[in-house]
N, C-alpha and C positions, 0 to 999 in steps of 0.2 A: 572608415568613411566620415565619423565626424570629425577628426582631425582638419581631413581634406576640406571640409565644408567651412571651418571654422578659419584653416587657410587662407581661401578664396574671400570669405568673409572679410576676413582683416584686409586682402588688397582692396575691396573692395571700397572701406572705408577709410582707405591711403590714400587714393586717387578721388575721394569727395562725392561717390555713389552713393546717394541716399539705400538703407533697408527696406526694404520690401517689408510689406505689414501680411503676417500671415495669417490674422483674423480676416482681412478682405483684401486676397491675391487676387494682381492686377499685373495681367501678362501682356499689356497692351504698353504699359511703361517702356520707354528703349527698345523698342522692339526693333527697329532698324538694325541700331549697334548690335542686340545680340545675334539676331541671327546672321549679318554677316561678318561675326567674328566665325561663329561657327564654322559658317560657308568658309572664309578664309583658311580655319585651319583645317576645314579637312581637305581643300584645295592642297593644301603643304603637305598634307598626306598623300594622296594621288601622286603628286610630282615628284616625291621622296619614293615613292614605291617605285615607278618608271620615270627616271630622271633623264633621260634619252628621249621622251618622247618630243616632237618638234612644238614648239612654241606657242602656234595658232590652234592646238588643241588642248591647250591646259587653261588652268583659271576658269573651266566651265561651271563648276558650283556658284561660285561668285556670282555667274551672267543666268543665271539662273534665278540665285535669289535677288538682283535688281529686275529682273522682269517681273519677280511675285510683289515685290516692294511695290512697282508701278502697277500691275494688275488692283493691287489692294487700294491703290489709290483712285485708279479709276472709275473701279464699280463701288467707292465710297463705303468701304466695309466699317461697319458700324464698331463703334469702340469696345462694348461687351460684346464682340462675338467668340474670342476664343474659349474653346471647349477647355475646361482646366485641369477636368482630371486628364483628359487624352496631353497636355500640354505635359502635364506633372508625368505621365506615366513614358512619355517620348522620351524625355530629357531621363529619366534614370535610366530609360534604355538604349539611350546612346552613350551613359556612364559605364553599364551595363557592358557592351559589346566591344567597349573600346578598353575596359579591363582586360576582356577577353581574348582579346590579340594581342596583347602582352601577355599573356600567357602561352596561346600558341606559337608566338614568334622568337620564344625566349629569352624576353625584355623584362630586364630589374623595372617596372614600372614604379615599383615607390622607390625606388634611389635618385631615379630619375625624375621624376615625381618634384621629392624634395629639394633638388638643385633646381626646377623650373622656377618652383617656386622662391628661394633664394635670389633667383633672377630677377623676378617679378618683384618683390621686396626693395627690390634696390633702385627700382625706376621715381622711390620719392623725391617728391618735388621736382618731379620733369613734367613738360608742356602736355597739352592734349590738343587733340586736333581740332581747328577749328570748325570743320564739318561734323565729324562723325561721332567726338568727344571720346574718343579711344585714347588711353595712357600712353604719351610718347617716353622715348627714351631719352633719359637728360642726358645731356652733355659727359664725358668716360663713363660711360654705362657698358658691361659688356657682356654676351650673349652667354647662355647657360654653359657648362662645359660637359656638355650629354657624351658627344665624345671618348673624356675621360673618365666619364661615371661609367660606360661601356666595359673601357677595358677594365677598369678596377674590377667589376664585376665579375666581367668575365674572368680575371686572373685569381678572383675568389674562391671561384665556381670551381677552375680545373685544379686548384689544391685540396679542394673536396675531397674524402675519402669515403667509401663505405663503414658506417661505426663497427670497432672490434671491441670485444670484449679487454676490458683495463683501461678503456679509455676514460678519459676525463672531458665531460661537457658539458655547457653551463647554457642557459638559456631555455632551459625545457620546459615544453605547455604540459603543466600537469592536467591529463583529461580526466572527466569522473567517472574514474575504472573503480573495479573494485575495491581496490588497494588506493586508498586517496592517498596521495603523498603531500607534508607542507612545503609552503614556498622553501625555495634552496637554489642557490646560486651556481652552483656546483655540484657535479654527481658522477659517479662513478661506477660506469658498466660492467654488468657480469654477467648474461646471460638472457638470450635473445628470445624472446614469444615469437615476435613474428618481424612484418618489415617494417613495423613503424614502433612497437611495443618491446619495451627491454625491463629486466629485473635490475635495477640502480640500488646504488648505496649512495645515502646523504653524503658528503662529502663536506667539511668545514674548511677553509683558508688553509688552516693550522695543519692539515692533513688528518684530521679525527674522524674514522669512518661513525657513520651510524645507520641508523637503519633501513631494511630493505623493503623496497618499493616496487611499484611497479607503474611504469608511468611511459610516456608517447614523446619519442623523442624525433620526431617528424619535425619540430619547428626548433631544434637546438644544432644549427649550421658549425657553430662554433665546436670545433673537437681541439684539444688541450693536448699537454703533453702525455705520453700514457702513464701509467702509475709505477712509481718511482720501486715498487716493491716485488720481490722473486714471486710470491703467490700471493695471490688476490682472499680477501676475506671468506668466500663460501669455501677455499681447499682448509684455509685455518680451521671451520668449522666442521667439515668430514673427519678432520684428524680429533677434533676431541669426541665425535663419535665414538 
């Protein structure tokens, strides 16, 4: 999350958006622009979900928040009235929820994530509007390639296998089990606790096994080639038994 934030941040300060002071948060700043960026995109959500539907009933978020925009102007809502923690607590839970469906929808939302943002990067030193002050797009500017972050994804996904024992994989969150294991690049499966929990061997470049661990290889996607050897180091070990 703080990546993302720090992200955002930096467009932020590409496009000439002052920081927000968070000794005295003032959610009355831009209020316009942000909430109908909001409204915009989650309008582009709607119409992406049912892209079929006819015309005269889409873009309703949009028409919604210019009527709050003009309500708010009307009844002259004072400049301190937004609530901040309900403001602070909406806005992560619309972070929140929209995690969420990337998950249930099974969307790589950080790959995608990161090409938006890649997108968003490259809009430097293009116009802004002269109404709304939203970052326009300069001139050969070109849109994300969600696209082909999809299929990548997805063609990552279906070479996925279930992990076997001799496999080689790298990238593993060592959790704080009982057996703490140190950082290691490399490891080498022998023998499965359960669906996310395996007994590893350190594994070096050089192929030097070393010691046995036990560690959670739930977040190690990457499986290698399997181990280039007829028995695996625990049958070594039974035999000098």
């Amino acid at each position: 999350m703080k990546r993302c934030l720090e992200q955002v941040a930096a467009f932020n300060r590409m496009v000439g958006t002052p920081k927000g002071d968070v000794a005295k948060p003032d959610a009355t700043v831009d209020v316009a622009l942000r909430v109908k960026l909001i409204a915009e995109e989650f309008d582009e959500l709607l119409n992406a979900l049912a892209p079929n539907l006819p015309n005269f009933i889409q873009n309703n978020v949009r028409d919604a928040v210019d009527r709050w925009l003009h309500d708010r102007k009307v009844w002259e809502v004072e400049a301190d009235d937004p609530n901040l923690p309900e403001v602070a607590d909406a806005l992560a839970d619309l972070a929140f929820v929209t995690i969420g469906a990337n998950d249930v929808w099974g969307l790589p939302g950080d790959a995608v994530w990161e090409e938006v943002c890649r997108a968003n990067m490259a809009k430097a030193g293009g116009p802004k509007h002269p109404v709304t002050g939203k970052a326009l797009k300069p001139p050969g500017w070109t849109p994300p390639d969600v696209e082909g972050v999809l299929k990548r994804e997805a063609d990552m996904a279906s070479r996925r296998r279930p992990h076997r024992r001799g496999d080689q994989v790298t990238r593993i969150w060592v959790a704080p089990l009982h057996h703490q294991a140190p950082d290691s690049d490399r490891w080498l499966l022998d023998e499965q606790i359960n669906e996310v929990q395996w007994w590893c061997y350190e594994l070096s470049r050089g192929g030097v096994i070393g010691k046995r661990h036990r560690v959670d290889v739930s977040c190690a996607p990457e499986i290698l080639e399997p181990w280039p050897r007829d028995i695996m180091p625990s049958e070594i070990e039974e035999r000098r038994r």
